[in-house]
C-alpha positions in Angstrom: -2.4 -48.2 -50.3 -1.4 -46.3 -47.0 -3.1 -43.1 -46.2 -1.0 -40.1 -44.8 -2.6 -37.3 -43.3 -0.4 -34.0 -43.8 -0.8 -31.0 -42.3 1.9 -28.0 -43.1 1.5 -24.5 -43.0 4.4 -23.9 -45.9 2.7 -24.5 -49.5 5.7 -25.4 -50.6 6.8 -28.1 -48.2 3.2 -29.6 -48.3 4.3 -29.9 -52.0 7.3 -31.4 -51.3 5.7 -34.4 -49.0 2.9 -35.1 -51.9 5.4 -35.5 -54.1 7.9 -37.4 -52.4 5.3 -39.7 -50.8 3.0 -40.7 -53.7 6.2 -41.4 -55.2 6.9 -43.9 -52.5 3.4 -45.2 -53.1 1.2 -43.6 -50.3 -2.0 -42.3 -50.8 -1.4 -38.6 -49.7 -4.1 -36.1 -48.2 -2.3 -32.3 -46.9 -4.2 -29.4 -45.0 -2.6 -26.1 -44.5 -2.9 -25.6 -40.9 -4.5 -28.4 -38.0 -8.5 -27.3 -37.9 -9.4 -29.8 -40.1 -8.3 -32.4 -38.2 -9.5 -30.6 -34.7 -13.5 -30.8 -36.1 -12.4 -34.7 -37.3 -13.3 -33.3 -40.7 -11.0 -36.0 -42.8 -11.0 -39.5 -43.4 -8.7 -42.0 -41.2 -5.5 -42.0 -42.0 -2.9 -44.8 -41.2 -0.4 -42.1 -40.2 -0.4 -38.5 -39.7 2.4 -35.8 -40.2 2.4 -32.6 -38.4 4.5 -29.5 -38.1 4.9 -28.3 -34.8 4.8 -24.5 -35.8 1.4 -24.6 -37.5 -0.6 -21.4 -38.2 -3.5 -21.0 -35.8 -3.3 -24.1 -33.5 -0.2 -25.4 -33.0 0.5 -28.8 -34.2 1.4 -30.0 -30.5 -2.3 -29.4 -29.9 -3.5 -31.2 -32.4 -1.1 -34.2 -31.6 -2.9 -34.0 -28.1 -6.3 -33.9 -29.5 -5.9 -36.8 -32.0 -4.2 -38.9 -28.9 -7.0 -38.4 -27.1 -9.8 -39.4 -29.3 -10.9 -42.8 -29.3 -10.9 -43.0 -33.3 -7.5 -41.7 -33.9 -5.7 -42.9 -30.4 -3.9 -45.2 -31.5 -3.0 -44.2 -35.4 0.8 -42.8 -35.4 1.3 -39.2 -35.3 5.0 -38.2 -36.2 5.6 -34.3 -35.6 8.3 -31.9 -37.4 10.4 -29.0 -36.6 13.2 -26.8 -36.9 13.8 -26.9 -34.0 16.1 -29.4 -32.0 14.8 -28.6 -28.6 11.1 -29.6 -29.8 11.8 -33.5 -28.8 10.8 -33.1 -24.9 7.2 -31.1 -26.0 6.6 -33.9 -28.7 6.9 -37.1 -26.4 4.9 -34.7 -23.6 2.4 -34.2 -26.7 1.8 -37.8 -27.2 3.4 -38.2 -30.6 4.9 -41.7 -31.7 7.8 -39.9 -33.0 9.8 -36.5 -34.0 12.0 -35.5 -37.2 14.1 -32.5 -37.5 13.6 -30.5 -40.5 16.0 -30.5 -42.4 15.6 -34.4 -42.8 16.9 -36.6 -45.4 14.1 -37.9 -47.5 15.2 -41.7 -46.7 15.2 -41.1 -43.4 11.4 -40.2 -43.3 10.1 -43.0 -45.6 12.4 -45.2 -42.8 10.8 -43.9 -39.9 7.2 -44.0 -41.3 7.5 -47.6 -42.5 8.4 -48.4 -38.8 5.1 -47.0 -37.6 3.0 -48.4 -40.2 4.4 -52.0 -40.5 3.4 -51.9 -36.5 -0.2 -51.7 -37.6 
């Protein structure tokens, strides 16, 4: 079963992705904000999800900071917003990819099948 890391700062769309994604048949693990995964206080995951906007640091920093470390380099990092104009700071950010909230729960489980099948 595929891990995915979560990290949200809205309780109820962390709530949202657990249920939609260990529906799909992922194992699911969801922080509320990205200082977790800045001490490399989880286990691996096989993908991660990050909000941009994430209380204290900012998801784009943490997409940075998992890029750069040898252990999580090269797992998939796929960032979300509200906004439109976020898709320049994400690819700058290192991200594998970029979904604008509102999304279509389809299009998500598409887009993170891509990423994990190339693994």
């Amino acid at each position: 079963m595929k891990h995915i890391i979560i990290a949200d700062d809205d309780p109820g769309i962390r709530d949202i992705f657990q249920l939609i994604l260990k529906r799909a048949g992922y194992d699911v693990t969801v922080y509320p904000n990205g200082e977790a995964l800045m001490e490399n206080a989880f286990e691996l995951p096989d993908l991660f999800i990050l909000d941009k906007q994430l209380s204290g640091v900012d998801g784009l920093e943490v997409c940075r900071f998992l890029k750069n470390q040898e252990v999580t380099k090269d797992i998939p990092v796929i960032i979300i917003s509200a906004s439109p104009y976020a898709q320049k700071k994400v690819d700058e950010a290192g991200a594998d990819d970029f979904i604008e909230k509102p999304f279509k729960t389809k299009t998500l489980i598409e887009m993170m099948k891509k990423h994990l099948n190339k693994n």
